[in-house]
N, CA, C and O atoms as a Tinker XYZ file with bonds, in Angstrom:
   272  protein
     1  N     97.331000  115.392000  108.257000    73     2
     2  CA    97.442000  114.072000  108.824000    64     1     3
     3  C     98.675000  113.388000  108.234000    63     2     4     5
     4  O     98.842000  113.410000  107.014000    81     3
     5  N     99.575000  112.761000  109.076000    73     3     6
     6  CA   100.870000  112.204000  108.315000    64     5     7
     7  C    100.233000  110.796000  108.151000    63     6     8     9
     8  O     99.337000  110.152000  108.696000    81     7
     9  N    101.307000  110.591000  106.933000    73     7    10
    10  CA   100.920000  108.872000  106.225000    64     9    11
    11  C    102.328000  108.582000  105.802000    63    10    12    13
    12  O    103.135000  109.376000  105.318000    81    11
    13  N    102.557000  106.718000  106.187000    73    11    14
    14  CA   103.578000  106.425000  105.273000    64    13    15
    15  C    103.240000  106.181000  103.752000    63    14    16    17
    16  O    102.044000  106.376000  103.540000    81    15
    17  N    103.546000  106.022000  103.274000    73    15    18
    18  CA   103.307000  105.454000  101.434000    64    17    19
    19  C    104.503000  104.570000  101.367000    63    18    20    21
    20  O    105.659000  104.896000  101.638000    81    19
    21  N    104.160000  103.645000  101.052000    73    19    22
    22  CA   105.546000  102.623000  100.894000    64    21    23
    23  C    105.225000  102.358000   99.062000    63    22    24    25
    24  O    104.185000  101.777000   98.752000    81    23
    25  N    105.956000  102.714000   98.235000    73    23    26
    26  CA   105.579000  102.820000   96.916000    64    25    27
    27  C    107.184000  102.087000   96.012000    63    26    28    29
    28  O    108.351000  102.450000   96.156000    81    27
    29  N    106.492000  100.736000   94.908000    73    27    30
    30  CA   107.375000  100.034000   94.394000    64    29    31
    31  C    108.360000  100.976000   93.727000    63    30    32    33
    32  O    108.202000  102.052000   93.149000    81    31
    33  N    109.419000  100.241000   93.986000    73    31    34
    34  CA   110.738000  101.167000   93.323000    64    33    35
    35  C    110.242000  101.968000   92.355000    63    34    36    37
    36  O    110.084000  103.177000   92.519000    81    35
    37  N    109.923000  101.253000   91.124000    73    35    38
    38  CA   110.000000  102.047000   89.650000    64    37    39
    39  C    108.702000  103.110000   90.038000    63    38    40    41
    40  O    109.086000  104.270000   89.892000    81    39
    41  N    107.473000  103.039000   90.429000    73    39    42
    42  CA   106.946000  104.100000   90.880000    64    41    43
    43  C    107.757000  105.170000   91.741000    63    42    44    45
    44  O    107.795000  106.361000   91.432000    81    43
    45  N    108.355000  104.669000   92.771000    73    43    46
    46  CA   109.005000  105.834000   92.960000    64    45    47
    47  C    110.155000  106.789000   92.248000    63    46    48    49
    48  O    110.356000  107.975000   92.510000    81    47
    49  N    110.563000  106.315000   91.685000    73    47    50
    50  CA   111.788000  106.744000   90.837000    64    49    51
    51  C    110.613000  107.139000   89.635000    63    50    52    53
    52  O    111.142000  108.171000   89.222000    81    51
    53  N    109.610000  107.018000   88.973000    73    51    54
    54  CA   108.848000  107.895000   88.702000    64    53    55
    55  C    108.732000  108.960000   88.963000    63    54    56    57
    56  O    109.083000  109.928000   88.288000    81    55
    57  N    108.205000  108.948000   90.019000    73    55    58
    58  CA   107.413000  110.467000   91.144000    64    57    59
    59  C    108.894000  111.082000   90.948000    63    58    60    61
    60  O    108.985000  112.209000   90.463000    81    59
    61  N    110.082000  110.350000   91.322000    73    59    62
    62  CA   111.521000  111.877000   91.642000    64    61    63
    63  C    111.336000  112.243000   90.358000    63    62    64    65
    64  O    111.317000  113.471000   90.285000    81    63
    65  N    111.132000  111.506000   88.891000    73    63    66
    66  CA   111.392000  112.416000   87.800000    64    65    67
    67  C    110.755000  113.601000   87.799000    63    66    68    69
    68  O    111.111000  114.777000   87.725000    81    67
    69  N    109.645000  112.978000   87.906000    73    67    70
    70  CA   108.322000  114.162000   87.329000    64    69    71
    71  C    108.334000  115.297000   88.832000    63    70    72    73
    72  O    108.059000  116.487000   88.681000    81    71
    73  N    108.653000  114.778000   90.089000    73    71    74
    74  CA   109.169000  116.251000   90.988000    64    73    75
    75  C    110.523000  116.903000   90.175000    63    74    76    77
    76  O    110.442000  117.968000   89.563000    81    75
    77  N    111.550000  116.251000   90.246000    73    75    78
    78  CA   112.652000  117.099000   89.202000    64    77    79
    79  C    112.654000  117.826000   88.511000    63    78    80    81
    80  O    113.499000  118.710000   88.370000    81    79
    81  N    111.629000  117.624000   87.853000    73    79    82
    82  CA   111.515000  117.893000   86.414000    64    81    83
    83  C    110.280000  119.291000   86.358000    63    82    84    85
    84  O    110.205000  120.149000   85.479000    81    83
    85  N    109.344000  119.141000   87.687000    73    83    86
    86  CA   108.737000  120.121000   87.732000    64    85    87
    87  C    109.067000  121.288000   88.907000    63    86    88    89
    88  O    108.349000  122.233000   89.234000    81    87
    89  N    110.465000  120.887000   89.462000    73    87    90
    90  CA   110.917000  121.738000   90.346000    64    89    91
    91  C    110.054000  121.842000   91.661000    63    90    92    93
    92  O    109.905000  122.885000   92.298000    81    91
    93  N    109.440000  120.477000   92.016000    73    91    94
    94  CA   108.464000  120.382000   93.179000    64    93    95
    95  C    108.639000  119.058000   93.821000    63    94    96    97
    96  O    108.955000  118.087000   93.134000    81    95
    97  N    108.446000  118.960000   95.137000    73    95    98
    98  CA   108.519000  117.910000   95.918000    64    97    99
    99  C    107.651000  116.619000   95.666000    63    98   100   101
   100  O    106.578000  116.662000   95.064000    81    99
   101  N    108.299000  115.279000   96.261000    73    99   102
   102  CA   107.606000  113.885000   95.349000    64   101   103
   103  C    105.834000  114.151000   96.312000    63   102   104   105
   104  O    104.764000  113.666000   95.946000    81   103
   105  N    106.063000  115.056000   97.564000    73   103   106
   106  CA   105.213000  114.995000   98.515000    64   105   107
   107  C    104.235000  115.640000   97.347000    63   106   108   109
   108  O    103.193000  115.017000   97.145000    81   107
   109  N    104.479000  116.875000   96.529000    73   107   110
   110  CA   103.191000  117.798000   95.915000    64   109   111
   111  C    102.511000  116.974000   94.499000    63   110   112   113
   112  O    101.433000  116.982000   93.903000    81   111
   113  N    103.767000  116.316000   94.380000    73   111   114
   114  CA   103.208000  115.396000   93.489000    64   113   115
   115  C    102.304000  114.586000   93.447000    63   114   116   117
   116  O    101.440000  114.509000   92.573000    81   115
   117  N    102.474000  113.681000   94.717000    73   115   118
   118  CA   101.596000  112.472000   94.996000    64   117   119
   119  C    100.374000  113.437000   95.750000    63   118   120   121
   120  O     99.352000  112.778000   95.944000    81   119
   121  N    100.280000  114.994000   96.251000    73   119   122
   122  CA    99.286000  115.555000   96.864000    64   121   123
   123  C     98.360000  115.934000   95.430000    63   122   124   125
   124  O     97.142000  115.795000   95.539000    81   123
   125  N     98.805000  116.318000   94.351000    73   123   126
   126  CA    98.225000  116.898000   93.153000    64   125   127
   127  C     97.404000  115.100000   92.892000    63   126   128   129
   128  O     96.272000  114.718000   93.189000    81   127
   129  N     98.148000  114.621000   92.467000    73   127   130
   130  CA    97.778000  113.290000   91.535000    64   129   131
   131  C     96.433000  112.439000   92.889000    63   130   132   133
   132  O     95.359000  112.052000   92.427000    81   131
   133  N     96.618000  112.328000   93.904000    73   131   134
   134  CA    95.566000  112.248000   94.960000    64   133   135
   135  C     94.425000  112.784000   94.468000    63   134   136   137
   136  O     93.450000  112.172000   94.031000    81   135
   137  N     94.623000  114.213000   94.579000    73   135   138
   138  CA    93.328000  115.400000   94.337000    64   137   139
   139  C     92.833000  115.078000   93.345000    63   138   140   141
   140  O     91.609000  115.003000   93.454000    81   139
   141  N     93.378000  114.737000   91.961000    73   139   142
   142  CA    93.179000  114.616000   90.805000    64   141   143
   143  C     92.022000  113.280000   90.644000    63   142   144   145
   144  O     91.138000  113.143000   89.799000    81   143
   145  N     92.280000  112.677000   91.416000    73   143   146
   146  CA    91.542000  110.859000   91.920000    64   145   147
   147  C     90.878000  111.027000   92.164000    63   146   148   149
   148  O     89.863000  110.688000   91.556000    81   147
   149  N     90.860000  112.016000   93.792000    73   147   150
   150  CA    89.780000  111.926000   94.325000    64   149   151
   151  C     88.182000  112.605000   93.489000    63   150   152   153
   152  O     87.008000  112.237000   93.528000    81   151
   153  N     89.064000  113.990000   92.625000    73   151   154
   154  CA    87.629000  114.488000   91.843000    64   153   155
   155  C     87.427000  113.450000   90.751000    63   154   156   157
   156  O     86.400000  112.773000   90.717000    81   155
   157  N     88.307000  113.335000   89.948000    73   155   158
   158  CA    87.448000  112.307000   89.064000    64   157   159
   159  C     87.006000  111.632000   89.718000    63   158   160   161
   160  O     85.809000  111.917000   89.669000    81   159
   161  N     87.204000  110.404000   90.743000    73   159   162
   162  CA    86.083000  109.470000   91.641000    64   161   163
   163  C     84.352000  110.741000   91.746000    63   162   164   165
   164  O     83.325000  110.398000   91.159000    81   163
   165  N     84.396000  111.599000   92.270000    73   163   166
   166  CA    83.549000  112.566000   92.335000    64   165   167
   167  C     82.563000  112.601000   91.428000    63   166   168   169
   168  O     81.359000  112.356000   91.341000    81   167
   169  N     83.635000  113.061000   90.654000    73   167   170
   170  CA    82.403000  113.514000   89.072000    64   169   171
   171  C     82.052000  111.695000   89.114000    63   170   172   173
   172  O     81.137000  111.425000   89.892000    81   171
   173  N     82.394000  111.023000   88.707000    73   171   174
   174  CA    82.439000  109.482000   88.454000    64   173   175
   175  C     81.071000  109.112000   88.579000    63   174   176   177
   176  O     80.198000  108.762000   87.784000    81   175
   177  N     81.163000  109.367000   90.321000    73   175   178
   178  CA    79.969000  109.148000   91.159000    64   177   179
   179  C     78.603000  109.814000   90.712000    63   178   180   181
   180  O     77.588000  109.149000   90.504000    81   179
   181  N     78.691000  111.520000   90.553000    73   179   182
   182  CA    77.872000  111.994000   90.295000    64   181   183
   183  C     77.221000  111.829000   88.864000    63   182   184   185
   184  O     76.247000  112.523000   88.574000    81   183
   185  N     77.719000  110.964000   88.009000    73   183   186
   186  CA    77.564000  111.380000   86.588000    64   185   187
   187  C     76.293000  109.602000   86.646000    63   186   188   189
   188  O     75.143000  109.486000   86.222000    81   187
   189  N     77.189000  108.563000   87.339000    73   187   190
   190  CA    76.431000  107.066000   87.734000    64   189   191
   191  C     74.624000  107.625000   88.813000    63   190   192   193
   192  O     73.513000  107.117000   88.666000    81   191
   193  N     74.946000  108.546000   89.593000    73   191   194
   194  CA    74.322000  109.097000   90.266000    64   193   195
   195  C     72.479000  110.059000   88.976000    63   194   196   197
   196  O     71.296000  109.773000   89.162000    81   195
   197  N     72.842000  110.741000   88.252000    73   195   198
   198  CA    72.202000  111.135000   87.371000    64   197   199
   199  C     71.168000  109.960000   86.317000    63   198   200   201
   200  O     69.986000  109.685000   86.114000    81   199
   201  N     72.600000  109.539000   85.857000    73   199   202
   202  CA    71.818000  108.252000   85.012000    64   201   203
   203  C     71.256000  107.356000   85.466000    63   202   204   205
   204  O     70.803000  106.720000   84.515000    81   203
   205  N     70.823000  106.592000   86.972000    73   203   206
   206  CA    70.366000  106.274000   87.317000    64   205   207
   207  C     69.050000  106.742000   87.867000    63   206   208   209
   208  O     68.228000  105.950000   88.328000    81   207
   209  N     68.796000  108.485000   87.791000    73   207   210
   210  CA    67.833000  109.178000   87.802000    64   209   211
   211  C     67.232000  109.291000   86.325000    63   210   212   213
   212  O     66.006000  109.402000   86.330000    81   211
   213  N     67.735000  109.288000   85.259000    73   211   214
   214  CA    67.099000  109.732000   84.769000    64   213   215
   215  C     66.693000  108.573000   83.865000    63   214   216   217
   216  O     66.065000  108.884000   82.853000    81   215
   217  N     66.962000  107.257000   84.083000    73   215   218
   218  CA    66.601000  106.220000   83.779000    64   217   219
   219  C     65.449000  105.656000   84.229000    63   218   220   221
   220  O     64.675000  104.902000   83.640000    81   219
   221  N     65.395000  106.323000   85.901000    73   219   222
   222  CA    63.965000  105.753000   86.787000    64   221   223
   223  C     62.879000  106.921000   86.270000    63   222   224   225
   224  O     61.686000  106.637000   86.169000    81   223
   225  N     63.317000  108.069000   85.996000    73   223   226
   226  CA    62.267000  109.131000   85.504000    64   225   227
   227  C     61.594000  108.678000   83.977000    63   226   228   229
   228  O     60.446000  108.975000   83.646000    81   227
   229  N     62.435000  107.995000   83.230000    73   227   230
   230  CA    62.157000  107.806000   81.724000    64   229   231
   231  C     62.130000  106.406000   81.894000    63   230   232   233
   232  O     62.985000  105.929000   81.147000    81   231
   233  N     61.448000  105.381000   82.636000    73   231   234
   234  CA    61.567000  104.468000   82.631000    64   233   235
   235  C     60.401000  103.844000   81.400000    63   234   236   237
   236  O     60.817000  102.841000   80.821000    81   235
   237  N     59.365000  104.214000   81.073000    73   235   238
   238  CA    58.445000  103.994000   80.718000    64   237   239
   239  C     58.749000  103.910000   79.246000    63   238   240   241
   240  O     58.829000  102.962000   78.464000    81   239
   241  N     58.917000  105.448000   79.102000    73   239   242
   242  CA    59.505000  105.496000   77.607000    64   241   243
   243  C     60.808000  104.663000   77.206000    63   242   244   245
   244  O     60.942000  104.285000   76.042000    81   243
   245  N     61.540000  104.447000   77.949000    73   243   246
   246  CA    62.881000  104.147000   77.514000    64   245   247
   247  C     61.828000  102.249000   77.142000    63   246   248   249
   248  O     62.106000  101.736000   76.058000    81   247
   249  N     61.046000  101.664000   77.827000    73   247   250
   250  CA    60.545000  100.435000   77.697000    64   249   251
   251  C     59.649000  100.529000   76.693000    63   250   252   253
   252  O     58.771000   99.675000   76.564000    81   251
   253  N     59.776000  101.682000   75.780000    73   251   254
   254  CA    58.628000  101.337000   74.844000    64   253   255
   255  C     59.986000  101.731000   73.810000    63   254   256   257
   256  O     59.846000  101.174000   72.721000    81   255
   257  N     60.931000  102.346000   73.874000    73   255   258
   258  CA    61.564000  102.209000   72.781000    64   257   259
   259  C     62.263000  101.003000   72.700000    63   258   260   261
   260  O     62.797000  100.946000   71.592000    81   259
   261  N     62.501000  100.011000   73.374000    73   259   262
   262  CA    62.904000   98.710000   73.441000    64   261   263
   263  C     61.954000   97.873000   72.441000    63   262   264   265
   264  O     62.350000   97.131000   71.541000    81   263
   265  N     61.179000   98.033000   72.642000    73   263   266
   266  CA    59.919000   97.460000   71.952000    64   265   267
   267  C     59.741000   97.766000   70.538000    63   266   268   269
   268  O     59.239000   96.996000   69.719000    81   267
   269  N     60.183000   98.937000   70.303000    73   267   270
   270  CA    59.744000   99.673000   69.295000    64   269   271
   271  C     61.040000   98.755000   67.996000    63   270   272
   272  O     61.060000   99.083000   66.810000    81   271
């Protein structure tokens, strides 16, 4: 799917270093660093996702160690 990115100067002149510098396009760059977002968002989710399970499973106990 094509996209523009309209990205502030000094970010861009960023991205040319670090393509330069890794002998890869600003396009694989901003495609890596994307991917990289999107899984951490992922795990992020799944990790908020758990603890909220295992908070409703241990709810009882977790209210008596409050107490305690």
């Amino acid at each position: 799917m094509a996209m523009t990115v309209r990205l502030p100067e000094e970010l861009d002149a960023q991205l040319e270093e670090i393509a330069r510098a890794r002998h890869i396009s600003k396009h694989a760059v901003l495609i890596e660093a994307a991917t990289r977002f999107a899984n951490s968002e992922s795990k992020t989710e799944r990790v908020l996702s758990i603890a909220d399970e295992v908070g409703e499973r241990y709810a009882d106990a977790l209210t008596r160690l409050e107490d305690a």
